[in-house]
N, C-alpha and C positions, 0 to 999 in steps of 0.2 A: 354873401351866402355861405363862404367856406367857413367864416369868423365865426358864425351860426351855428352850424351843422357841427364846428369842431368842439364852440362851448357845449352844447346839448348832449354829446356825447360825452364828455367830463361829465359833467353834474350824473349821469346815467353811471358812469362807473362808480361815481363816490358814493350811489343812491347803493349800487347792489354790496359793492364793499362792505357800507355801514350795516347791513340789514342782519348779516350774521352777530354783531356787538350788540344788539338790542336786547336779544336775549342770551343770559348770559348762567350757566351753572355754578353754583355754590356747595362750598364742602364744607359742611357743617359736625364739629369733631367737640364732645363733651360728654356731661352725665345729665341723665335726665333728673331735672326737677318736680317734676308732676309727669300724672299722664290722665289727659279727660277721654271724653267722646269720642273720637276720632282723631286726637289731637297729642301734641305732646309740648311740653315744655325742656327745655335744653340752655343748661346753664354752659355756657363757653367758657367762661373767666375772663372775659371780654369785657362783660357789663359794668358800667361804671356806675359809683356806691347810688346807689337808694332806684338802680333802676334793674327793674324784673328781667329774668330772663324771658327770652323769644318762644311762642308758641310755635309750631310748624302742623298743618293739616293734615290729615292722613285721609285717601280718596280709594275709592276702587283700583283705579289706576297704581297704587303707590306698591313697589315689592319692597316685603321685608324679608331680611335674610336673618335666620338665626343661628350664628355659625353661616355654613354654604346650604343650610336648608330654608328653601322656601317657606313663611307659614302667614297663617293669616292675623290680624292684629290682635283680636283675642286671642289668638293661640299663641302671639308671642308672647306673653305673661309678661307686660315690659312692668321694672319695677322702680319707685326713687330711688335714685343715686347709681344704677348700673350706667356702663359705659356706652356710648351710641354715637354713630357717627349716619349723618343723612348726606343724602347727594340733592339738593334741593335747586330747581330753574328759577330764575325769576325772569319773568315775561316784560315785554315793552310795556303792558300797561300798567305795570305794577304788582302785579298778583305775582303771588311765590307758589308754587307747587313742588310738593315731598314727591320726587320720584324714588328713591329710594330710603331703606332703613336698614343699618347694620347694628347686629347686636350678636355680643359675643354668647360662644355654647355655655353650657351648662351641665 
């Protein structure tokens, strides 16, 4: 019973351990490429030749900052090629969400 009880408790710590690495925050630092719908494009320099830069979402939830001011996505007038840095999650099940957007003042 003890061999039991002590493996069950192991696998219970490795289980609550792992559960914080699942999801895991990404710092996303470049210029933007495009900007659509709610959405933006962000060239890293990462990409390697013949493939597109990463779109990233943009949700109600997402704050952008322009400069240390708050504003909302239309109101940040994001334009190609200025500088952007996002704080983006990626979730266990795959999905990325933009928690944040940084864009310098003006």
């Amino acid at each position: 019973m003890w061999p039991r009880l002590i493996g069950l408790s192991a696998l219970a710590l490795v289980v609550a351990l792992a559960a914080p690495v699942l999801a895991h925050p990404m710092l996303i630092k470049g210029t933007v490429a495009a900007v659509g719908n709610k959405r933006v494009q962000v060239k890293t320099g990462a990409e390697k030749k013949d493939e597109a830069p990463a779109w990233y979402a943009v949700d109600a939830k997402t704050k952008i900052f322009r400069d240390k001011t708050t504003v909302t996505f239309e109101n940040a007038h994001i334009q190609t090629g200025e500088r952007i840095v996002l704080n983006v999650d990626h979730d266990a099940d795959g999905t990325m969400h933009t928690d944040e957007i940084h864009l310098a003042a003006r």
